[in-house]
C-alpha positions in Angstrom: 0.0 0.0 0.0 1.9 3.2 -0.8 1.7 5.6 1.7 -0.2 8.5 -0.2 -2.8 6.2 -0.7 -3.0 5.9 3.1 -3.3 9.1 3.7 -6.4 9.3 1.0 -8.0 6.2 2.5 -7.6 7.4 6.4 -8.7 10.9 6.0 -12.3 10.7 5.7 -12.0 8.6 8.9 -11.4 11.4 11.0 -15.5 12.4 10.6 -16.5 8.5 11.5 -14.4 9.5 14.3 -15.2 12.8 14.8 -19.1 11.4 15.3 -18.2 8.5 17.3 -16.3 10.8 20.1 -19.1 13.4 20.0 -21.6 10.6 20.2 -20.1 10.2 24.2 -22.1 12.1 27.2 -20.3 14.6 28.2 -19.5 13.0 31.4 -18.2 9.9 29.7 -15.7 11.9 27.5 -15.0 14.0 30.2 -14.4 10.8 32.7 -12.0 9.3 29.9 -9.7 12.2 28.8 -9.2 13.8 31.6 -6.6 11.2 33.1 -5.1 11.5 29.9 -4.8 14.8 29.8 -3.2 15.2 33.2 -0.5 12.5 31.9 0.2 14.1 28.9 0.2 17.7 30.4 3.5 15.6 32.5 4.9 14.0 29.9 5.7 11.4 32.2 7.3 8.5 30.9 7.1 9.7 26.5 10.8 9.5 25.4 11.3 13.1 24.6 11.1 12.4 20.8 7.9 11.1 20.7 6.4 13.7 22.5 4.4 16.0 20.1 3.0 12.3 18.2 1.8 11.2 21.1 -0.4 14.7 22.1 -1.4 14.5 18.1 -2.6 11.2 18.4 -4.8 11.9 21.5 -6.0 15.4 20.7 -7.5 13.4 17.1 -9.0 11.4 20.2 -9.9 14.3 22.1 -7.9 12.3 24.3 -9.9 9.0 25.1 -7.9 6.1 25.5 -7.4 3.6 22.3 -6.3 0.7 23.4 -7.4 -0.3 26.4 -10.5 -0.8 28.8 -11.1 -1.7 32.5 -10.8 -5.2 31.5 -7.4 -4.9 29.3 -6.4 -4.9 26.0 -9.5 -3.8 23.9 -9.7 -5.5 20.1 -7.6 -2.6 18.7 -4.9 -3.1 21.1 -4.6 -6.9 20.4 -4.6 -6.2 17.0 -1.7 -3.7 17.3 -0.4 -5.8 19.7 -0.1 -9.0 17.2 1.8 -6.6 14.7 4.3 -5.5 17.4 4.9 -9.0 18.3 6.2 -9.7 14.7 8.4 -7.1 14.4 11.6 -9.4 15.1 10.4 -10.7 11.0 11.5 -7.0 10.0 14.7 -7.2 11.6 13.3 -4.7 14.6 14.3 -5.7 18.0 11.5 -6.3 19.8 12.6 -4.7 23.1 12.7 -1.1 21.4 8.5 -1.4 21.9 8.0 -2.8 25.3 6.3 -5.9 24.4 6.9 -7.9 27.5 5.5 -5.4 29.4 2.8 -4.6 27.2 1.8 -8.4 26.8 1.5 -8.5 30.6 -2.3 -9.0 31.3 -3.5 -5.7 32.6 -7.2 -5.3 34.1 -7.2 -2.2 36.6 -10.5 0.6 37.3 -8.0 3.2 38.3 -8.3 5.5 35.2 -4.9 7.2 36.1 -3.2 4.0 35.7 -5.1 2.9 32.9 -4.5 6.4 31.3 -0.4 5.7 31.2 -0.9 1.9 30.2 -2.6 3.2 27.6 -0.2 6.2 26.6 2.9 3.5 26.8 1.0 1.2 24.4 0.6 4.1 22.3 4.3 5.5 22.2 5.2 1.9 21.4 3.1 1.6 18.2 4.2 4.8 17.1 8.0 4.1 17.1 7.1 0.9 15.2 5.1 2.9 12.5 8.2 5.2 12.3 10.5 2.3 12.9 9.0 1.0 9.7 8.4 4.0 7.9 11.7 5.7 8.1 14.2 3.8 10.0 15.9 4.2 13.2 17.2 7.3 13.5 20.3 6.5 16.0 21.2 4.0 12.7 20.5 6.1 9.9 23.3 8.5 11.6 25.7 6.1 12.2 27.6 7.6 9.1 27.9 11.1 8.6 27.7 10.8 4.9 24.2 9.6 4.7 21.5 12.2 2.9 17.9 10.7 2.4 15.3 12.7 2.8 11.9 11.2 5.5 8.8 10.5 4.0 6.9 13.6 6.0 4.4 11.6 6.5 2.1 12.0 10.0 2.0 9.1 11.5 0.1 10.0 14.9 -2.7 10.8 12.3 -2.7 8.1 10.2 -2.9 5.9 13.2 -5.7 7.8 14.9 -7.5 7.4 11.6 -6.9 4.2 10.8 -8.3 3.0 14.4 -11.4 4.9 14.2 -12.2 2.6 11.4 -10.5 -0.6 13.6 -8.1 -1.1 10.7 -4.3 -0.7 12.7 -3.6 -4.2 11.8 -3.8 -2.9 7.7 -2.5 0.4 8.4 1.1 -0.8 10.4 1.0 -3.7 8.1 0.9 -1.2 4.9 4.2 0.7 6.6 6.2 -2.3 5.1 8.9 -0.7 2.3 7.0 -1.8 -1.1 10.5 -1.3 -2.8 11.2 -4.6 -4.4 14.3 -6.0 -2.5 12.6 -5.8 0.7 10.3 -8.8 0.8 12.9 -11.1 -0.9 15.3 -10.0 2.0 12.3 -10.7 4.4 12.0 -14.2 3.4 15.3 -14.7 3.3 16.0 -13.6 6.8 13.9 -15.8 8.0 15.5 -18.7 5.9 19.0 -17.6 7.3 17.9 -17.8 10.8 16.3 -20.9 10.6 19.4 -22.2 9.5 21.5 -20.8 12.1 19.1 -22.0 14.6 19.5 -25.8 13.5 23.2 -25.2 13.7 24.6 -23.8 10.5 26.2 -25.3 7.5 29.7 -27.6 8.0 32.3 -25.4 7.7 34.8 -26.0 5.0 38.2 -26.4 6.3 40.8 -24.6 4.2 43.1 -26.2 1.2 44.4 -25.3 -1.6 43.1 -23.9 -4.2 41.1 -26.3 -6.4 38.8 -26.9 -9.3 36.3 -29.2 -9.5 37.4 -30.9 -12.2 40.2 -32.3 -10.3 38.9 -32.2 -6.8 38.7 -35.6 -5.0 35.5 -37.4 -3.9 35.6 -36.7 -0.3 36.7 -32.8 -1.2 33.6 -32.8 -3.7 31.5 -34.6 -1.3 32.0 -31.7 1.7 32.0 -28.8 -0.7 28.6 -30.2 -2.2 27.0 -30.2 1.8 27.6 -26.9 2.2 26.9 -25.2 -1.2 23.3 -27.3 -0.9 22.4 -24.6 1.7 21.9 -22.2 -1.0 21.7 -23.9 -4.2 18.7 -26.1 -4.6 20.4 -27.7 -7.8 23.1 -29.3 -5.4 20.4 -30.7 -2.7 19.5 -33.7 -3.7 20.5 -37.1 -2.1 22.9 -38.2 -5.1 26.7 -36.9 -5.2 26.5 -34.0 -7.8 29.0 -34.6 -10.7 32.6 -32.6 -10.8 30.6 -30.7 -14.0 27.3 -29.9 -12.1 30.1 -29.3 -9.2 32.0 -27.0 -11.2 28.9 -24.6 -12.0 27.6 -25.0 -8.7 31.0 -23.3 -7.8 30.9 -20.5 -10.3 27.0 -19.7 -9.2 28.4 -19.4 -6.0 31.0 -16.7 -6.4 28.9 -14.9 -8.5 26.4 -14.8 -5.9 29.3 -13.2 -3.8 30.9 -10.9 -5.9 33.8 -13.1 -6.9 35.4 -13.8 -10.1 33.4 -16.6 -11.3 36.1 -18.8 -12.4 35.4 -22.0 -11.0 38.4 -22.2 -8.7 38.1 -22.5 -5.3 40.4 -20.5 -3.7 41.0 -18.7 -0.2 38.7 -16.2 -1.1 35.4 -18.3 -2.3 36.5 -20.6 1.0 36.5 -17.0 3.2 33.3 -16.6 1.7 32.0 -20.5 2.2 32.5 -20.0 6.3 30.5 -16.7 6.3 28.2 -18.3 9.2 24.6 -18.6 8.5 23.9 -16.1 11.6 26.2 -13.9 10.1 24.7 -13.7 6.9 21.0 -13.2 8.9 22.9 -10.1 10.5 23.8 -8.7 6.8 20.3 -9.3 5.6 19.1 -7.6 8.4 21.3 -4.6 8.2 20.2 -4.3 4.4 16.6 -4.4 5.4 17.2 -1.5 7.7 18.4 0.6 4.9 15.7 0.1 2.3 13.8 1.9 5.4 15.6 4.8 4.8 14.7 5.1 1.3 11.4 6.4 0.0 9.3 3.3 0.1 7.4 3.6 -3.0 9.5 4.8 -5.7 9.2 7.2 -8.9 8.6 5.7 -12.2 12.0 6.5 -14.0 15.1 7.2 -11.9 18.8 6.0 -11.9 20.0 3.7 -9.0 23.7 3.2 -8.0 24.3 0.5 -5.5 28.2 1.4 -4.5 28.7 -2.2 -3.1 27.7 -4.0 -6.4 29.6 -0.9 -8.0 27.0 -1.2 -10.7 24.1 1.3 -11.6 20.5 0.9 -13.7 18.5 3.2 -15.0 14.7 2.1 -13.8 11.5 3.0 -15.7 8.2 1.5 -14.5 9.9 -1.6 -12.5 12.1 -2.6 -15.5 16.0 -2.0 -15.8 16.1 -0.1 -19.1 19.9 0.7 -18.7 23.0 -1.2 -16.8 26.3 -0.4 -16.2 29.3 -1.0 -14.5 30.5 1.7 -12.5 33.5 3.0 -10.4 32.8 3.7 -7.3 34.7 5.7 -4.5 37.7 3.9 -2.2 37.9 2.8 1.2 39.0 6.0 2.5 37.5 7.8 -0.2 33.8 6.8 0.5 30.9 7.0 -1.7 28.2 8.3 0.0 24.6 7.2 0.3 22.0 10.1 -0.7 19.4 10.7 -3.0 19.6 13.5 -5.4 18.5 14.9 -9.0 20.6 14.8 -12.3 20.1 18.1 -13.7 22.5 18.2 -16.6 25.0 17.4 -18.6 28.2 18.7 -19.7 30.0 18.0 -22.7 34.1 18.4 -22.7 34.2 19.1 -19.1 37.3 21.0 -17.2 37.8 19.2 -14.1 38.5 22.1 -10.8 40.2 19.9 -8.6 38.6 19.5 -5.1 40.7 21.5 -2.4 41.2 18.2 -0.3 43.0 16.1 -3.6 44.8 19.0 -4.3 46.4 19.2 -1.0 46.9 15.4 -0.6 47.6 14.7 -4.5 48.0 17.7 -7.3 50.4 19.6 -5.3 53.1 17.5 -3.7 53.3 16.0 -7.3 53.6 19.2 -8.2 56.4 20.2 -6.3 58.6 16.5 -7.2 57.9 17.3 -11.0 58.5 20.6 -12.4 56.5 19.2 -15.7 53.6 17.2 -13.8 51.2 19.9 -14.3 52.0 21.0 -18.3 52.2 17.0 -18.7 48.2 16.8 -17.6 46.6 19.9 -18.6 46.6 21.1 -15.3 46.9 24.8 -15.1 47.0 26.8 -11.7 44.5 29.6 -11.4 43.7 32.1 -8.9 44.6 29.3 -6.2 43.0 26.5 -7.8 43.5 23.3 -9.7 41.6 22.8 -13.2 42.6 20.1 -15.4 41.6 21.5 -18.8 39.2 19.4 -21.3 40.7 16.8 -23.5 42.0 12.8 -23.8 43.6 12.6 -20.5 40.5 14.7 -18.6 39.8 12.8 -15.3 36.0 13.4 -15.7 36.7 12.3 -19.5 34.3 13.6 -21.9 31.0 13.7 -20.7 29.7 14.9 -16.8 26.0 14.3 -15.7 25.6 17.3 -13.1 24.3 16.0 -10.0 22.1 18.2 -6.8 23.5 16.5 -4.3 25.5 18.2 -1.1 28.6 15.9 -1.5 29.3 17.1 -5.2 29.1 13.9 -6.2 28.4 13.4 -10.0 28.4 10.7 -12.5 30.8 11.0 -15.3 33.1 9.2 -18.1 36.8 8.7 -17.8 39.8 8.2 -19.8 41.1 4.7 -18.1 38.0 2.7 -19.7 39.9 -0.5 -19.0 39.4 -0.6 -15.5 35.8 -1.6 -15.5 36.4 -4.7 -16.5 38.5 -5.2 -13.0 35.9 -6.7 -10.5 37.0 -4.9 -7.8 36.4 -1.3 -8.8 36.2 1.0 -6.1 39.2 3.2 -7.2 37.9 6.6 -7.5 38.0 9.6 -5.0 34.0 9.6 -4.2 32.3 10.6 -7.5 31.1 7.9 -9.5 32.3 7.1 -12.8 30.0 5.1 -15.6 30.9 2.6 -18.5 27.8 3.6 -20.2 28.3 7.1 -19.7 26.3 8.2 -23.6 23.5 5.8 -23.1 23.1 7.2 -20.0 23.3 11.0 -20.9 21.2 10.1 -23.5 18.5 8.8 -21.4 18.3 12.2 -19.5 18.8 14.0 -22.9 15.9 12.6 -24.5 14.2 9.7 -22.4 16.2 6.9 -24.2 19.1 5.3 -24.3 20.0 6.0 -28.0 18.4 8.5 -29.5 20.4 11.9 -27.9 24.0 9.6 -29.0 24.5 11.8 -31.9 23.8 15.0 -30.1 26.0 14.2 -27.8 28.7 12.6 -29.8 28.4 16.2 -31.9 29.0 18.6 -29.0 31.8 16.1 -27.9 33.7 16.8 -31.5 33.7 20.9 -31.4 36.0 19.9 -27.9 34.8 23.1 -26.5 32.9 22.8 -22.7 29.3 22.5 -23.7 26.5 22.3 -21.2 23.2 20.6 -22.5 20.2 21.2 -20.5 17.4 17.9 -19.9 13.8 18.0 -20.3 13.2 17.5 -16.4 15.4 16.4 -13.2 16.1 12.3 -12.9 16.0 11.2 -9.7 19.2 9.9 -8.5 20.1 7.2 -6.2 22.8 5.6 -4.4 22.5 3.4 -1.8 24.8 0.6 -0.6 23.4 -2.7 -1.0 25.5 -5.5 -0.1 22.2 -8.3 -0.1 20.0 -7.6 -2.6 17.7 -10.3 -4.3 18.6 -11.2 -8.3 17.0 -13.7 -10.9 20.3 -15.3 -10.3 19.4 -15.8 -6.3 19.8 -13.7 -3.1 23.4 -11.4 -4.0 26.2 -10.8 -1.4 29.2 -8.4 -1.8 31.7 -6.9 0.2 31.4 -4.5 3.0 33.4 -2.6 1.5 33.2 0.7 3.4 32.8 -1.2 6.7 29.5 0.1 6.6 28.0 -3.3 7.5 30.1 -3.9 10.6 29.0 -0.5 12.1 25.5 -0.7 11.3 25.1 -4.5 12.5 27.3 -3.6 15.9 24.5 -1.0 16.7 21.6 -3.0 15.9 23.0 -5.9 18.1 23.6 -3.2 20.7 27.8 -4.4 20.7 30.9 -1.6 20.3 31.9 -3.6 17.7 31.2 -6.0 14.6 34.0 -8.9 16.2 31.6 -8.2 19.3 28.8 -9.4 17.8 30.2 -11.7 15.9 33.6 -13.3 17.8 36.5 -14.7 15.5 35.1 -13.2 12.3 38.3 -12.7 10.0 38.0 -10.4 6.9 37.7 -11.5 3.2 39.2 -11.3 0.0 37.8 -10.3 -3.3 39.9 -13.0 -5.2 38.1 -16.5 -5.7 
């Protein structure tokens, strides 16, 4: 259910509600609110956050209590209730909503009591819906480089709306991210678990290096019992053949980001001993982020997912465009924001950023008395520009981007280093293999027809800015379990993103706190 619809389909609730509170004596409504008012007048006991929701909520009320009676839990409460209790199937920690308190049978006639029990159920539900709708905040700021915008949408409203009509169950339910990763991830969460629950896959001691071709039984035998954990085609009772073995192998590193080559090597073993519980903790972290992103999203926009270093131009649920990309390095991160693409520039100078300057540009400068004539770099007013031509960093063609990071997409002269797997090698901005198909799609909505146009303003070799029909959204998120047709996809953590956000959700200092003994990996099969 996308969430402007819920807004649309809870509004006219308010007047069902509006009637049914008016429809009290005035010493009934007065006899139920005023406890209510009194605690929220305190604030007693509302995390300071959740403050102004919880008055909203009530004053749509005019403040009777919503979930419970003198004899407990009324039906809207159970039905929130049963929601809540689930919430551990979203990767939520159940503890951040109170349940074992709140399922605690509670029958009392003192309305001051009754009031709070009801105003604790009630801040508990509203974290969830927010939870849900736009992740936890103390996460989402684990990183500083992190700029997604929150839905805006008012929760304390919706919920008072939706349970005038007795529909909570729907409306929490509907918070669920209707992007298409997150269910997959869902379900595969709960696959994960289960298998870490019964134990986990066999480990698979280390060797070396192999193919299956020339593996022996008993290695063949033991690398087919653990690979049957995620490839149905290698569970059956019968010993797979070393052929059948073989492309089980290279399904298996292309799953994980490895070069699918078919040798088994230390880094498709690192990747083999990933622990079931571990990968559940990977899953869940990735589910956590797709809350941070707009949970219904527009029908044409470009997605980059940094881990995957790869990007696709979307339109209408389809993948019209792919591409490898280059993403930043480990210490020169990528960051995860969404933004506009609001042109393009053809033959574009390149002003160095102040920070590679210092670091890079000018202590080459000062070894080399020729390094700057030898790259077109001229020094002006203070500044760095690498002038338009064959050897231009941003090569020939840069898609202007509205982000705060300056961050933007563009081509590059060393073409030959997207067809490295590991291709996080830039300084932060993002550089694209199908850099014209792509400027073409903003140019004229395709990915072929604004080639010549572009290809033209490329020849004059003077800096030519074309303007696009309309903003594309942009963007770029850091994926590292995403579903495929291929199966459910695993890459590297390369920012150490992962380890931070998992530490914090399993409330450790550190990722090797959460998860003892874990050793890193290699991108190398």
């Amino acid at each position: 259910m996308r969430i402007r619809s819920k807004v649309l389909k809870f509004a006219p609730i308010f007047i069902v509600a509006a009637f049914v509170l008016a429809s009290l004596s005035p010493c009934d409504a007065a006899s139920q609110s005023a406890p209510l008012e009194s605690t929220l007048q305190s604030a007693s006991g509302i995390a300071p956050s959740q403050i102004d929701s919880v008055r909203k909520f009530y004053a749509a009320r005019q403040n009777v209590p919503a979930w419970y009676d003198t004899s407990g839990l009324n039906a809207d409460g159970r039905a929130a209730l049963a929601v809540l209790s689930r919430a551990s199937e979203d990767a939520l920690d159940p503890a951040r909503y109170e349940l074992e308190n709140l399922s605690r049978p509670f029958a009392t006639n003192d309305a001051a009591a009754l009031a709070y029990r009801d105003l604790t159920f009630t801040e508990s539900v509203l974290r969830y819906a927010s939870d849900m709708l736009d992740g936890q905040p103390a996460l989402k700021h684990i990183d500083s480089d992190i700029d997604l915008p929150l839905s805006g949408y008012d929760l304390a409203s919706g919920a008072a709306a939706a349970l005038a009509s007795h529909k909570i169950s729907e409306f929490l339910w509907g918070l669920e991210p209707q992007v298409p990763q997150y269910a997959p991830l869902k379900a595969a969460l709960a696959q994960y678990r289960s298998v870490a629950a019964k134990g986990g896959w066999p480990n698979f001691a280390a060797r070396k290096a192999f193919a299956a071709a020339s593996a022996t039984p008993q290695t063949l035998a033991e690398l087919q019992a653990r690979l049957a954990y995620e490839d149905l085609a290698v569970a059956g009772p019968m010993p797979a053949s070393a052929e059948e073995m073989d492309a089980a192998v290279r399904r298996f590193q292309a799953r994980n980001g490895l070069d699918a080559e078919g040798r088994v090597g230390p880094g498709t073993i690192a990747q083999l001993n990933v622990t079931a519980s571990e990968r559940a903790a990977e899953i869940a972290a990735n589910m956590e982020r797709l809350r941070w992103l707009p949970h219904q999203f527009e029908n044409a926009y470009v997605q980059v997912n940094v881990p995957d270093a790869s990007l696709a131009v979307i339109e209408n649920g389809a993948a019209v465009l792919t591409s490898r990309v280059i993403a930043g390095r480990p210490h020169d991160r990528t960051p995860i924001f969404r933004a506009e693409i609001t042109g393009i520039v053809a033959n574009p100078p390149w002003i160095v950023p102040a920070v590679i300057a210092r670091r890079e540009i000018a202590p080459k400068a000062a070894a080399n008395p020729d390094y700057l004539a030898r790259n077109h770099i001229v020094l002006e007013n203070g500044q760095y520009r690498q002038i338009p031509g064959d050897d231009n960093a941003l090569g020939y063609l840069k898609l202007n981007v509205s982000d705060r990071f300056s961050v933007y997409l563009h081509d590059t002269p060393a073409r030959s280093l997207f067809a490295r797997p590991y291709r996080f090698l830039s300084h932060g901005c993002i550089r694209v293999q199908q850099i014209k198909p792509l400027a073409s799609y903003a140019l004229n909505g395709d990915t072929a027809s604004g080639i010549d146009r572009l290809e033209a303003a490329i020849a004059t070799t003077q800096t030519t800015h074309l303007e696009i029909k309309a903003p594309i959204p942009l963007y770029v998120v850091y994926l590292t379990a995403f579903p495929s047709s291929d199966g459910l996809q695993f890459r590297p953590d390369i920012y150490g993103r992962d380890k931070r956000l998992i530490a914090a959700m399993f409330g450790a200092t550190s990722y090797t706190q959460a998860f003892p003994g874990v050793k890193g990996c290699t991108h190398k099969a």
